[in-house]
C-alpha positions in Angstrom: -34.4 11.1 10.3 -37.8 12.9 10.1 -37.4 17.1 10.6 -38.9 18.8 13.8 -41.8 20.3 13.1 -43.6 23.4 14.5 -47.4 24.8 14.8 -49.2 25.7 11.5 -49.0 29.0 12.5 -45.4 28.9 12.8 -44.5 27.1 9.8 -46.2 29.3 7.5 -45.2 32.7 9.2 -41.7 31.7 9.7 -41.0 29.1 6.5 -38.2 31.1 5.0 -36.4 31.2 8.2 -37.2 27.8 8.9 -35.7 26.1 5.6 -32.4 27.9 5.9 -30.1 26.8 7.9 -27.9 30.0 7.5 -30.8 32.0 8.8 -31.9 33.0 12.3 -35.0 33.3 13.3 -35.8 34.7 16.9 -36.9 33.1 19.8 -38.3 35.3 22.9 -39.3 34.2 26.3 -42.3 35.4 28.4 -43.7 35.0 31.7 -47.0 33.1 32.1 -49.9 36.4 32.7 -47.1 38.6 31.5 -47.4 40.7 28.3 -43.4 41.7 28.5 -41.5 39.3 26.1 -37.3 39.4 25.9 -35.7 38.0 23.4 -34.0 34.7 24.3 -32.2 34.2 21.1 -32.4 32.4 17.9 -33.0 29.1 16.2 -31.3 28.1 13.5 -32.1 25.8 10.8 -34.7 23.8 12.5 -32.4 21.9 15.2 -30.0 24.6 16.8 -31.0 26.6 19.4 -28.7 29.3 20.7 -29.5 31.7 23.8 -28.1 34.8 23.7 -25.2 35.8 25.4 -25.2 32.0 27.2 -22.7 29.2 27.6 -25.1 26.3 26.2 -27.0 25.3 23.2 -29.8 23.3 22.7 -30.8 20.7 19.8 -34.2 20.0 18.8 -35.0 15.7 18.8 -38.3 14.4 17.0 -40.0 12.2 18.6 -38.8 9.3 16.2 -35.2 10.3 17.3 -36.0 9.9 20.9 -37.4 6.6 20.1 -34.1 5.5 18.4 -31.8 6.2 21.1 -28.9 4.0 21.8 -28.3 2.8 24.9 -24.8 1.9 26.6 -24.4 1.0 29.9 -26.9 3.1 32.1 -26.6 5.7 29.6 -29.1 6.7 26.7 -27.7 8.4 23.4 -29.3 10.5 21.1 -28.1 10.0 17.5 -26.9 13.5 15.8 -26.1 13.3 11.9 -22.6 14.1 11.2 -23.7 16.9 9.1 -25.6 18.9 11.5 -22.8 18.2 14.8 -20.4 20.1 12.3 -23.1 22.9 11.5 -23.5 22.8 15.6 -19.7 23.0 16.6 -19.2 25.7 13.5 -22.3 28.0 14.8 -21.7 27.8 18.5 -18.0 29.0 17.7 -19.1 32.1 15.9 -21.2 33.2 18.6 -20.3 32.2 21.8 -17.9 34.6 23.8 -14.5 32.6 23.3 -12.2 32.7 25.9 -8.3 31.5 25.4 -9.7 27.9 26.5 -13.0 27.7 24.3 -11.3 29.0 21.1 -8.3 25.8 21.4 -11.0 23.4 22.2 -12.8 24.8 18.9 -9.8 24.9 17.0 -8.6 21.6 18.0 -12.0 19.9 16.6 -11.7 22.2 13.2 -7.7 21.0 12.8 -9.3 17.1 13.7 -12.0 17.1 11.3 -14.5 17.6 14.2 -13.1 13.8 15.9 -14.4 13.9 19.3 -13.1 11.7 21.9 -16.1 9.7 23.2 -16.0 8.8 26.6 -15.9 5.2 26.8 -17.9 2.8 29.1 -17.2 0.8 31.5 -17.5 -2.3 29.2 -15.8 -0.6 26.0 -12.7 0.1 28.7 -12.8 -3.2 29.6 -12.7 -4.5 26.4 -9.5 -2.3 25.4 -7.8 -3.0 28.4 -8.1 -7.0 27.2 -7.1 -5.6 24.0 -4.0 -4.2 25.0 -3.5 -6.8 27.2 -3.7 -9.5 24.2 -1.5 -7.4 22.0 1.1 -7.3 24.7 0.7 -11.2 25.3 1.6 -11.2 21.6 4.7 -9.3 21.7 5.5 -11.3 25.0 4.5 -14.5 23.1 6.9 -13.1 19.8 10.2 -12.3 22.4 9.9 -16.1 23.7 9.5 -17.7 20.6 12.6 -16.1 19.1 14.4 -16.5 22.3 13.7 -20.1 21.8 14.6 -20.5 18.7 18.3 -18.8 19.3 18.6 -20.9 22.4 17.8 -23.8 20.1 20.4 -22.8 17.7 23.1 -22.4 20.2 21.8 -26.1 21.4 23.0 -27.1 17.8 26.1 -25.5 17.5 27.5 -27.0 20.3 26.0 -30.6 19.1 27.9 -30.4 16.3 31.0 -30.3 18.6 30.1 -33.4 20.5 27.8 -31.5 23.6 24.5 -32.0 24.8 22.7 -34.9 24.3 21.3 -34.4 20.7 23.0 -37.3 18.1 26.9 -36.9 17.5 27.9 -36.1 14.6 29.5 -38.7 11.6 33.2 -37.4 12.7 35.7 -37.6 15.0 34.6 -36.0 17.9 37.9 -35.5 19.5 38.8 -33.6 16.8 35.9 -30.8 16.7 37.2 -27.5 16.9 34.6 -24.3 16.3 35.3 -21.9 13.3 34.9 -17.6 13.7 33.7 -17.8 9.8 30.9 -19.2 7.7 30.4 -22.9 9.0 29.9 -24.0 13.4 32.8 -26.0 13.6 35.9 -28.0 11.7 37.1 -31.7 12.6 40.3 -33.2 11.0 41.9 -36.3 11.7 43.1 -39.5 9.7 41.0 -42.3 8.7 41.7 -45.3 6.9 40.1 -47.2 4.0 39.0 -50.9 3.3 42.5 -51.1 1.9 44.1 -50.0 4.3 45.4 -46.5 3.2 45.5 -43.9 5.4 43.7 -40.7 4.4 43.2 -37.2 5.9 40.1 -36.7 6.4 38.3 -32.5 7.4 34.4 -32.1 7.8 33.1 -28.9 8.2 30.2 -28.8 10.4 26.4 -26.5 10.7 23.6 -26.9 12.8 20.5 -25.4 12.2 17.4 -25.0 13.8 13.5 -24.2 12.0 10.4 -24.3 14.0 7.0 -25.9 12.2 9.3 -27.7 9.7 10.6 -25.3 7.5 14.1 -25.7 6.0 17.1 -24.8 7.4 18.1 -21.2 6.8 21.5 -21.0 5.2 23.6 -17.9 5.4 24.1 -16.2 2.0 28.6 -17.2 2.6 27.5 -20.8 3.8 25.7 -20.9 0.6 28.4 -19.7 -1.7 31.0 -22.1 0.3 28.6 -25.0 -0.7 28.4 -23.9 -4.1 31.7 -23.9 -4.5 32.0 -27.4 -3.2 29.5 -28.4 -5.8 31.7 -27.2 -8.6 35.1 -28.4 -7.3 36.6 -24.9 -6.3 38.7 -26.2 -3.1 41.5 -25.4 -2.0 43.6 -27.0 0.8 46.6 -25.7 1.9 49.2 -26.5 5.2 50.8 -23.6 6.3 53.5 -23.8 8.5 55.7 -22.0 10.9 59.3 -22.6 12.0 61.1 -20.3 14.8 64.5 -20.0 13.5 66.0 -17.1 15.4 67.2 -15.6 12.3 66.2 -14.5 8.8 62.7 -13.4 10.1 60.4 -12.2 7.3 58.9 -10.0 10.3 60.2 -7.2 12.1 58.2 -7.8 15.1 58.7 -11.9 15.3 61.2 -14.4 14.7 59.4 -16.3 12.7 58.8 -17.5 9.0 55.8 -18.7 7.3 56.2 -21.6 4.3 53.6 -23.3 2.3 54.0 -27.1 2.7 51.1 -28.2 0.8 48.6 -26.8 -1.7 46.1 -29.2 -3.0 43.3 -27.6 -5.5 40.7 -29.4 -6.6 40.1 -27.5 -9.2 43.2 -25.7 -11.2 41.1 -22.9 -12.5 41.1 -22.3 -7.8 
């Protein structure tokens, strides 16, 4: 931006003034046919003028700044460079008679870094009320995905017991029965080979559900059960109950607890 620039006579009487921003140099007021002059206050720096004893302050535009003012909405906006707004706020506050209210408003734009709030326009409200209406669409948008996807998830583990009316699963589905640990549910039941010879058969059952076709999303215990199916280290084991009414290995219940069978898979199990 070009500097403001005075008469001839004023520029060379007054240079020093002039260049220094730190230093005054007086302005006085007179009345047209009048030869009294008072002293009106001071400009400083080129740009700031300060009445004395007054609650305002003027700047000084060039005629190239008028010409490259800004327009928004009905309004017009003259440019001020960053450097000379802080010279501005710090000068006014030295000189101007601060009341309680004027010294927190000066204080709050030193402790800021001299942020000011702009007042917005009507279209720059507008355009952050859509703003915050899109990032609350977001979160809205978030919330129902994931309650999807756990509504989906439920919609499985109940398939794997036979519900809904997603595929049944490979087993006996009269024999589903849901599991408080690590897989959805557990069938067993007998089955019978080609030759005849009956087997017990136990599936452990999981659903999963992944939106956009990613993988399912083991737990960190479903993936150590299934590793240690992998290498063998199972262990099956009937345990079973008989109400004898005497020789209780419980003070609180008749009853007695025996191992029938203990199958391992593995003998290091």
């Amino acid at each position: 931006m070009s500097e403001p620039r005075f008469s001839d006579k004023v520029e060379r009487t007054q240079k020093a003034g002039l260049a220094n921003p730190d230093k005054d140099v007086s302005l006085y007021i007179r009345s047209p046919g009048s030869s009294d002059r008072e002293k009106f206050g001071r400009i400083v720096g080129r740009k700031l003028i300060l009445p004395d004893e007054s609650n305002c302050a003027g700047y000084v535009f060039t005629h190239d700044e008028w010409m490259d003012a800004v327009k928004i909405g009905n309004h017009y906006h003259l440019r001020i460079e960053e450097t000379d707004f802080h010279n501005v706020i710090t000068t006014i506050a030295r000189s101007i008679k601060k009341t309680r209210r004027v010294a927190k408003r000066f204080s709050e734009f030193i402790r800021a870094g001299f942020k000011i709030k702009r007042k917005r326009t009507r279209e720059q409200q507008e355009l952050a009320e859509l703003r915050k209406e899109l990032v609350e669409m977001k979160k809205i948008n978030n919330r129902q995905k994931r309650q999807i996807s756990q509504l989906e998830g439920a919609r499985l583990d109940v398939a794997t017991v036979g519900y809904g009316n997603r595929a049944n699963p490979p087993t006996d589905i009269n024999a589903i029965s849901f599991l408080r640990k690590i897989f959805d549910s557990v069938a067993v039941y007998l089955e019978t080979n080609d030759e005849g010879v009956e087997y017990l058969m136990i599936d452990l059952l999981e659903g999963n559900f992944s939106s956009h076709g990613r993988p399912a999303a083991w737990t960190k215990s479903q993936n150590d059960a299934k590793e240690a199916m992998d290498w063998g280290n199972v262990r099956v084991r009937l345990l079973s109950m008989h109400e004898i009414g005497t020789d209780s290995m419980s003070p609180f219940y008749e009853q007695k607890w025996e191992i029938l069978f203990d199958m391992k898979f593995n003998e290091g199990v």
